[in-house]
Every structure is written in C-alpha cells, then in structure tokens.
VMD Tcl script that draws the C-alpha trace (Angstrom):
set ca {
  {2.62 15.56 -9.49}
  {-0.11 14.52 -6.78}
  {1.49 12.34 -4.03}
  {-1.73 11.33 -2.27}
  {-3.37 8.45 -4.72}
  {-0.34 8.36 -7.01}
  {-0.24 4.56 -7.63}
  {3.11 5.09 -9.35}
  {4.99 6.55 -7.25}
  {3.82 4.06 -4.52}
  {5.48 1.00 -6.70}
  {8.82 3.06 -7.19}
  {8.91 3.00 -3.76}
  {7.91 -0.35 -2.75}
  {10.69 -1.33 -5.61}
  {13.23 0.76 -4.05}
  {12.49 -0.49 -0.50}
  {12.24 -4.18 -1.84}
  {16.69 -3.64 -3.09}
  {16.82 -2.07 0.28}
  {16.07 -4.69 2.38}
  {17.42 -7.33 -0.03}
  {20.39 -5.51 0.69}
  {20.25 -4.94 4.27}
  {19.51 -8.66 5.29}
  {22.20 -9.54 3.47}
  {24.88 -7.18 5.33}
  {22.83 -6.84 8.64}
  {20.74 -9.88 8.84}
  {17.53 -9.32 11.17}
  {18.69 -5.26 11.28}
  {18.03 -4.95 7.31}
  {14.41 -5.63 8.27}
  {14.50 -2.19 9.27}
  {14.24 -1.00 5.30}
  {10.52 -2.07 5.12}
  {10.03 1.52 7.19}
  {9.83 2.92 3.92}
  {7.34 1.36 2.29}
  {4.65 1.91 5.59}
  {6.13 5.87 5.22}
  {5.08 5.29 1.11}
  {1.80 3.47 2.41}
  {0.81 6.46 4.54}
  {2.02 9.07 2.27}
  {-0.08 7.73 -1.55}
  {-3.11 6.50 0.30}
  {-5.69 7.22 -1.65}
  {-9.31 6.05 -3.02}
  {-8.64 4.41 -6.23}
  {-11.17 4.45 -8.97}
  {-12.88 1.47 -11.12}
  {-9.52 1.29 -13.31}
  {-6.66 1.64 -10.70}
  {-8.58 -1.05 -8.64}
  {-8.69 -3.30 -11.89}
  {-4.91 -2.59 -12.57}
  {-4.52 -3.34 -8.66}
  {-6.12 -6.81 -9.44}
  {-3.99 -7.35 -12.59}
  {-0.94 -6.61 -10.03}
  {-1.75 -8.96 -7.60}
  {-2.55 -11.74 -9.97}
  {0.71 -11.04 -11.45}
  {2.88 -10.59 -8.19}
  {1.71 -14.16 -6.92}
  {2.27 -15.85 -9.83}
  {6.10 -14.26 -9.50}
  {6.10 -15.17 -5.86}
  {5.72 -19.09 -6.34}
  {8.38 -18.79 -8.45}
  {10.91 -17.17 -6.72}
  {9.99 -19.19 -3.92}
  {10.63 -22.20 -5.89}
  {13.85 -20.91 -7.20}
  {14.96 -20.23 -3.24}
  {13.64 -23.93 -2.21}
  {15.31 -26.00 -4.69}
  {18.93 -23.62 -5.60}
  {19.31 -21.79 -2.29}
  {18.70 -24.01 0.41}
  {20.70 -21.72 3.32}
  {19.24 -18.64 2.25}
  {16.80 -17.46 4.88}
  {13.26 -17.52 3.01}
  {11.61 -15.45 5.48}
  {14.30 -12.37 3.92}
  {13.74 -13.91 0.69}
  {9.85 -13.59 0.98}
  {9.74 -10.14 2.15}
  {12.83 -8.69 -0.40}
  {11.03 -10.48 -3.18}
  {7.69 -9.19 -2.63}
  {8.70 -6.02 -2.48}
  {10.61 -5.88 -5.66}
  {8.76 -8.03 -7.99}
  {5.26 -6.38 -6.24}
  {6.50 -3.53 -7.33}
  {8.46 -4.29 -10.85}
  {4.89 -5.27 -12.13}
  {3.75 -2.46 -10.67}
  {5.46 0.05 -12.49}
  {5.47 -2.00 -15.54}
  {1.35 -2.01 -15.57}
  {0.67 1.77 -13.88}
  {3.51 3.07 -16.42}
  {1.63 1.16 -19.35}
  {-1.87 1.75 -19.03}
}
mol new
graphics top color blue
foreach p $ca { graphics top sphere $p radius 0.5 }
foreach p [lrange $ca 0 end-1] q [lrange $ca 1 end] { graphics top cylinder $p $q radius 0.2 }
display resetview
C-alpha cells in the first residue's frame, strides 16, 4: 500500500481525527482542538497529484460533504442551542468529510 496519493487512507484519517476532536472538545474544551494535528500530519503525509477520476470523486465528495454540513448545522441550531458550533463545525466536518469519503473512494 502507497501512502503518498492514497485518497483512502487520507479519509480514514480525517474520520478518525474528526471522533478525536469530537471527543476532545467535549472533555477538554478549547485543548481538544489539539486533535486536528492529525489530519495536517495525514495532509502532509497522502499528498499527492490526483488524476481525472480521483479529482471527479473529490468533486462528488465535496458536493456531498456540504450538503451533510447544512444539515448538521441545522440539527445543532435548532436541538442544541449550548453546544459550541465552532466544535461542532470542525468535529462534523471532519467525520462526515470523511464518512463520504470512504464510502465513495471504497466504492468506486
């Protein structure tokens, strides 16, 4: 398995660091920020020049990801009013960013 360019393995991550910070701001508050080192460590680590099709599946992700954002966002607006949506923003991202990552790299 290739680490540089390896789309997949860069969405596991993101995933993984998207519980850990959920998780940390939670417990630690402004500390669990500290989880998102991981994903600029995963960032560094797969960069790599996609071709035609990973750049279309990147688009598909996107598209995907903000469509799950305004809804989350919703969902933390109108049912969580004390939760703080700048944690919920950034945990969110991060796990549904890279959910429907997996899901679409893992598929096609």
């Amino acid at each position: 398995m290739t680490i540089r360019g390896n789309q997949l393995l860069f969405f596991v991550i993101e995933f993984i660091t998207g519980a850990i910070v959920f998780a940390g701001t939670l417990l630690w508050g402004n500390a669990g920020l500290w989880g998102i080192a991981l994903f600029f460590v995963a960032m560094i680590l797969t960069r790599g020049n996609p071709d035609e099709r990973e750049i279309v599946l990147l688009y598909k992700v996107t598209a995907l990801h903000a469509c799950a954002m305004g809804v989350c966002m919703g969902v933390i607006y109108v049912f969580f009013p004390n939760y703080n949506w700048f944690y919920g923003f950034i945990s969110f991202a991060l796990l549904t960013r890279g959910f429907l990552g997996i899901l679409v790299f893992s598929r096609e």
